[in-house]
C-alpha positions in Angstrom: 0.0 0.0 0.0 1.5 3.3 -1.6 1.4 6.0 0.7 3.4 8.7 -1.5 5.1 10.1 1.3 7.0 9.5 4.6 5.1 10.3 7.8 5.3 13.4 10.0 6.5 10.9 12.5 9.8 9.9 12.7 11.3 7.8 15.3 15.3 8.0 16.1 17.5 5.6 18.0 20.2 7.7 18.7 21.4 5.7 21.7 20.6 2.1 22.0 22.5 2.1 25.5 21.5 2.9 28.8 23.6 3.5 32.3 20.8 2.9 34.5 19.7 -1.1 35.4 15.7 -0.7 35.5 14.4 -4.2 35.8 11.6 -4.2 33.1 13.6 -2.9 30.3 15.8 -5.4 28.4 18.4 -3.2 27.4 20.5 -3.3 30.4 21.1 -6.8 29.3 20.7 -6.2 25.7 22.9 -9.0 24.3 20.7 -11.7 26.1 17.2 -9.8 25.6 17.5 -8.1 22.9 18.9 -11.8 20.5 22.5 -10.5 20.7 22.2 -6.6 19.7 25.2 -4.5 21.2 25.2 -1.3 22.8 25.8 1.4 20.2 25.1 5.1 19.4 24.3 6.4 16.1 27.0 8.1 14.4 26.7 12.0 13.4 27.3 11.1 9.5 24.3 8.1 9.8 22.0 11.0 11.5 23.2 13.4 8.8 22.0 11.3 6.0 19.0 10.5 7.6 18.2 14.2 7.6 18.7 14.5 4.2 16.0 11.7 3.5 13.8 12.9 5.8 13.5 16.9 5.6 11.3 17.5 2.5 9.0 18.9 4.8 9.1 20.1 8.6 8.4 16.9 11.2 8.3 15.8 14.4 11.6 13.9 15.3 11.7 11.5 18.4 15.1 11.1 19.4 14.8 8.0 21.4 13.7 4.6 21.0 15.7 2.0 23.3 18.5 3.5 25.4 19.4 6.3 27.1 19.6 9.5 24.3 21.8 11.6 26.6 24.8 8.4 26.9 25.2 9.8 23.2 27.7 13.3 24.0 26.8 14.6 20.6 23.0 14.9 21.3 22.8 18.3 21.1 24.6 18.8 18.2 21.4 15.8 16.3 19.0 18.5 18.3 20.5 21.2 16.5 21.2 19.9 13.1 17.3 18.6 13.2 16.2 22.3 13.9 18.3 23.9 11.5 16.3 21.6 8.7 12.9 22.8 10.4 11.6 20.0 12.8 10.0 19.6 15.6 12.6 18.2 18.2 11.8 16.0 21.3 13.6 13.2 23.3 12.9 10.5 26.5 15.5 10.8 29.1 15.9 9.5 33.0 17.8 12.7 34.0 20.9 11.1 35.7 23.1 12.3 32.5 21.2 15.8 32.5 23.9 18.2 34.2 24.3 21.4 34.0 26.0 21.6 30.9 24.2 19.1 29.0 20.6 20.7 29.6 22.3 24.7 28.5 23.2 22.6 25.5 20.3 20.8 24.5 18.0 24.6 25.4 20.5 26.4 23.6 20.2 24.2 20.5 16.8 24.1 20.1 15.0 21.2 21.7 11.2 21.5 21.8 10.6 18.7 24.3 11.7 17.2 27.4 10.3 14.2 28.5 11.7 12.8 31.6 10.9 8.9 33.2 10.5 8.9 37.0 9.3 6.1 38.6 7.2 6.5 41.9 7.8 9.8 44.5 9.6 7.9 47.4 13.6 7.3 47.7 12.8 4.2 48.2 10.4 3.1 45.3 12.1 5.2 43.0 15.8 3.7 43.8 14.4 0.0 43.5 13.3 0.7 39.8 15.9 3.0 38.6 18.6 1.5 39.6 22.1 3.2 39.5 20.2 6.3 39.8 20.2 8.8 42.7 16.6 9.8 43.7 18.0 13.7 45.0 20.7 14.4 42.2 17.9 13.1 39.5 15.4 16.0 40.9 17.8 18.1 41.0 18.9 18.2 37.4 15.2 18.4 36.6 14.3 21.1 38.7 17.7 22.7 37.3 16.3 21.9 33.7 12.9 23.8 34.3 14.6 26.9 36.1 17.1 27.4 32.6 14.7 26.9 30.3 13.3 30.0 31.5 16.3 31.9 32.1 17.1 31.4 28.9 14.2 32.4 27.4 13.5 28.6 25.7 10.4 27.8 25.2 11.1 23.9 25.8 7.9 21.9 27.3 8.9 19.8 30.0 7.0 16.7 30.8 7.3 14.2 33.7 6.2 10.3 33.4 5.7 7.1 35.6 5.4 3.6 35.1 2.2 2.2 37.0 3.2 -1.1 38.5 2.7 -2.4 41.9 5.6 -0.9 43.0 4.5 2.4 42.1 0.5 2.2 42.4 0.6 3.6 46.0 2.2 7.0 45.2 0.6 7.7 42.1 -1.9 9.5 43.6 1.4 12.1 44.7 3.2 12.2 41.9 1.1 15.2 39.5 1.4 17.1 42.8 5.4 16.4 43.3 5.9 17.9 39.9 3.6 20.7 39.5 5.9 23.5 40.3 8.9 22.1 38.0 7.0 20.6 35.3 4.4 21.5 32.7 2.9 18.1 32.6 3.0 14.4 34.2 1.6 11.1 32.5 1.0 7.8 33.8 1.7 5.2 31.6 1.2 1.5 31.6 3.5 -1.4 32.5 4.5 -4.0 29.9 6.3 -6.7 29.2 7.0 -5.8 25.4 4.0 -7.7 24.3 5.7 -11.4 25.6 9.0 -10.5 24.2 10.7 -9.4 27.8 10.1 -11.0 31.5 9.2 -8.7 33.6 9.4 -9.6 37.7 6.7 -10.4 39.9 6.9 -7.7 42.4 5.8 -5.4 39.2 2.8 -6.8 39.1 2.2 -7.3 35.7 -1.5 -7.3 34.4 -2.7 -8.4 30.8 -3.6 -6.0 28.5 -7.6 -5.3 28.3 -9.3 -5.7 25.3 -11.3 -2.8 24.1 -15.5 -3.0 24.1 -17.0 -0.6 22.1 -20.8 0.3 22.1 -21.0 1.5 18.6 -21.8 -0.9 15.9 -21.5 1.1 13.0 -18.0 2.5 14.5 -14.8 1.2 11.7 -12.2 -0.4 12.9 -9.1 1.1 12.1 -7.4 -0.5 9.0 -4.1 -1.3 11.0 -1.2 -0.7 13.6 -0.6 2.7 13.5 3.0 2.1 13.9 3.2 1.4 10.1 0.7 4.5 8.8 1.7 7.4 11.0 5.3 6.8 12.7 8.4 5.8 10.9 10.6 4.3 13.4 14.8 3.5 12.7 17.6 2.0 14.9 20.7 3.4 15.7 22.7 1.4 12.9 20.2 3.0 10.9 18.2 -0.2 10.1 14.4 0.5 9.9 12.3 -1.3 12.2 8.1 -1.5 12.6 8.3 0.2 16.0 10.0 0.4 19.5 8.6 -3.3 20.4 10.6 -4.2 16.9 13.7 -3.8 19.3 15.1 -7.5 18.6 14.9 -6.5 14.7 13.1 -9.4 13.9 11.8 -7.4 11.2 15.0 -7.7 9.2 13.8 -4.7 7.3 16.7 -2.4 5.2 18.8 0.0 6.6 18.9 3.9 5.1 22.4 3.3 4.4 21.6 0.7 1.7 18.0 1.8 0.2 16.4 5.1 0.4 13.8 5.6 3.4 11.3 6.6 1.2 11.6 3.2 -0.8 11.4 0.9 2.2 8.3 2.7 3.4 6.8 2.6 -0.2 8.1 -1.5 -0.8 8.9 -3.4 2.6 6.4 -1.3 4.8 3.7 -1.4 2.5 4.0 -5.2 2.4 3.4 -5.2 6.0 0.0 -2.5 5.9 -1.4 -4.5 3.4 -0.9 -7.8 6.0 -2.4 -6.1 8.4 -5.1 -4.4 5.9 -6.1 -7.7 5.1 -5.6 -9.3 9.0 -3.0 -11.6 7.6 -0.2 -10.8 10.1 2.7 -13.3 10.0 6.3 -11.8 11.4 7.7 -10.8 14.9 6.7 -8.5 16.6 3.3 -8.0 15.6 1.8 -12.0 15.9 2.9 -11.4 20.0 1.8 -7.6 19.7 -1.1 -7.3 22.0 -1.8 -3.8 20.5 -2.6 -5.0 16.8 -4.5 -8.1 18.9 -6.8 -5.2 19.7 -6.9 -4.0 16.2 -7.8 -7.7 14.9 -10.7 -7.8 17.8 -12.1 -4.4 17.0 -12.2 -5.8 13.1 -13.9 -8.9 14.1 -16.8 -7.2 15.9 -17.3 -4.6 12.9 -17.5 -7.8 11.0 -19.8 -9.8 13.2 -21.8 -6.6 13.7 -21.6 -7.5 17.4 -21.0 -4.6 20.5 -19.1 -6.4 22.8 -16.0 -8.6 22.1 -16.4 -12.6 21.4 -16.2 -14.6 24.6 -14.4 -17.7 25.4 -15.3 -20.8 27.2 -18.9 -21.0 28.4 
């Protein structure tokens, strides 16, 4: 399925590494979970020729994926190269790495968004899930973040997010108001175990992923995972992949090095819309993916005409 164009959605691996040990994320032990990949960081000359595929048009560049964005020192200098071509600039980080110096950089070169993960509001909670990571110093730097941003006159959004696990459910209920004088928003997100492809311990408290109901029979079902329509999403050794929970590259899909973007989308991709276009979904990650499971049940009750989602057993 020919779509003409890449999307306004770009997704960036420019550090598939991390320094902090957080227990439900496989990178830390990346060549076990992650079927052998190393640790790497995208090299300036691989981000500048992804540029020149990508900037036919202003977009909105993500500059994480897997990893820890900051571990890569010439992050500001991707930031700035990204604005200088017109996009919209944003990135994921835990704050450990975000000193000083680092945050003045990645203000003064234009970043557009700051999103930073923070698990729970106690010492305690928040030390047990990030580990390596100093609960004061990480506030700190954020708190130091916010205060430059508007001394410098940048008009950077800063955004605060939490896993919700059992771990963390208790101070949930704290966390908006722990951040409401440093931050301009806070999220909640949910906890998952990369759709089957990553164990994630007990104490987390793991919970399966709800199908949707909906009430409106005459509602369509959209066509496929978003992942392939709206977001293009690319690996630090610049392969392309179907999306962040494509982090094993099981998808074995071309790197921009060896075909043009625009071509993979328009040959490779499309082979994969029209799969899901026509619920005929046979590669890793997406049989496992309990997002396009959603999908397929959505299309199922559009095609049975039914409102509520087919039951099993009696």
């Amino acid at each position: 399925m020919e779509l003409l164009e890449l999307p306004d959605s770009i997704q960036i691996e420019t550090a598939m590494a991390c320094n902090l040990r957080c227990p439900m994320c496989p990178v830390p032990e990346s060549k076990t979970t992650m079927d052998g990949r190393n640790p790497g960081i995208m090299p300036i000359a691989r981000f500048s020729s992804l540029l020149n595929q990508i900037s036919d048009k202003p977009r909105i560049l993500g500059l994480t994926l897997m990893g820890e964005p900051l571990i890569n020192k010439r992050v500001a200098t991707f930031v700035r190269m990204a604005k200088e071509r017109g996009h919209w600039v944003a990135l994921t980080t835990n704050a450990t790495l975000l000193t000083e110096e680092t945050a003045r950089d990645l203000l003064e070169a234009g970043l557009d968004m700051c999103k930073v993960s923070f698990d729970g509001t106690t010492r305690e909670t928040y030390e047990r899930i990030r580990i390596g990571a100093n609960y004061d110093s990480v506030i700190a730097n954020v708190r130091h973040f916010s205060e430059l941003r508007k001394t410098l006159g940048r008009p950077c959004q800063l955004h605060i997010h939490c896993i919700e696990s059992d771990l963390t459910r208790g101070e949930i209920g704290a966390f908006a108001d722990m951040w409401k004088d440093i931050a301009d928003d806070t999220q909640i997100l949910g906890l998952s175990d990369w759709f089957g492809q990553f164990e994630v311990p007990p104490e987390f408290g793991l919970r399966p992923a709800a199908v949707p109901v909906t009430t409106d029979e005459n509602a369509q079902p959209p066509e496929g995972c978003h992942f392939l329509w709206q977001v293009l999403s690319i690996s630090n050794n610049g392969q392309v992949i179907f999306c962040c929970f494509d982090y094993k590259l099981a998808s074995n899909l071309p790197s921009l090095m060896d075909k043009p973007l625009i071509d993979i989308w328009n040959d490779e991709m499309a082979i994969e819309r029209q799969k899901h276009r026509e619920n005929k979904v046979d590669k890793a990650p997406c049989l496992t993916c309990a997002h396009w499971a959603k999908i397929k049940s959505l299309k199922n009750l559009a095609a049975t005409g039914k409102s509520e989602p087919p039951r099993s057993g009696t």
